[in-house]
C-alpha positions as CSV (number, residue, x, y, z in Angstrom):
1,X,-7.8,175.3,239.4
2,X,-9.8,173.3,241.9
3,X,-11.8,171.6,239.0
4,X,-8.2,170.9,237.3
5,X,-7.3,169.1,240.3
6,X,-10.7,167.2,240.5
7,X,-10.4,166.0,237.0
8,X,-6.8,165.2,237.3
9,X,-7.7,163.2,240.3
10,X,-10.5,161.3,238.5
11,X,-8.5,160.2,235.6
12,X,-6.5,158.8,237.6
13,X,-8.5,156.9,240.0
14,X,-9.5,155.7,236.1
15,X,-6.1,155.0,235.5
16,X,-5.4,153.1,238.8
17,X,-8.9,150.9,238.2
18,X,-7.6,150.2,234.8
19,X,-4.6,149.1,236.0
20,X,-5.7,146.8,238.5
21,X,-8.5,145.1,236.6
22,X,-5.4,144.5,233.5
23,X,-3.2,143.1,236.3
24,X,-5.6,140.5,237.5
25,X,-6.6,139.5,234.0
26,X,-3.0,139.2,233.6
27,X,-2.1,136.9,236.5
28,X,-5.3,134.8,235.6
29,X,-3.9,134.0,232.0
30,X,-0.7,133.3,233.7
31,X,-2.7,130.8,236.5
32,X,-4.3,129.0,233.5
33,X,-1.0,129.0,231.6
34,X,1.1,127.1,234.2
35,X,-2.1,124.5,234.9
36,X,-1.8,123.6,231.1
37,X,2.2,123.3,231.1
38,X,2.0,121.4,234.0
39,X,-0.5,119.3,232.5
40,X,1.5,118.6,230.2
41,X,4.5,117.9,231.7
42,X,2.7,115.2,233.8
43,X,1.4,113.4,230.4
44,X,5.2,113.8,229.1
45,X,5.8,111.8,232.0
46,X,3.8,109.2,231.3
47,X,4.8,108.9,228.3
48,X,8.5,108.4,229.0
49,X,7.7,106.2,231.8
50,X,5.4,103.9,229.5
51,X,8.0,104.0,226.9
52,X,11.0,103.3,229.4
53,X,8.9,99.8,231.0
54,X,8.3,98.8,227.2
55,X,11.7,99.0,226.1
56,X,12.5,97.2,229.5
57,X,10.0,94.5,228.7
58,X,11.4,94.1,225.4
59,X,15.1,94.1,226.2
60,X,14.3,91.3,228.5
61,X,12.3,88.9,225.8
62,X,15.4,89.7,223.7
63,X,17.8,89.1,226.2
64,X,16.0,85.7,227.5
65,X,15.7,84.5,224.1
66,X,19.2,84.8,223.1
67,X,20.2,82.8,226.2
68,X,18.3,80.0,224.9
69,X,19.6,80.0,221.1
């Protein structure tokens, strides 16, 4: 009985280890994860701020040259 207990005990200290080392694994995949999507999201800014000040810039040259014609 006492050795039941013992093993019982040990399997789940196993268990609990197991446990904690997948949750931390877990949570560092998830760290990385949202550094890349934010990454991202800062170069899709970028890009839609480039492309909003080149169709500015080119709206104006339009825009200026039809005043002249």
């Amino acid at each position: 009985m006492i050795k039941m207990e013992s093993t019982m005990r040990t399997v789940m200290e196993q268990l609990e280890f197991s446990l904690r080392t997948d949750i931390e694994r877990l949570e560092r995949k998830f760290d990385s994860l949202e550094e890349r999507a934010n990454g991202h999201f800062r170069l899709l800014q970028w890009m839609l701020g480039f492309n909003l000040a080149l169709s500015v810039a080119v709206l104006w040259v339009l825009i200026c040259l039809l005043a002249y014609i």
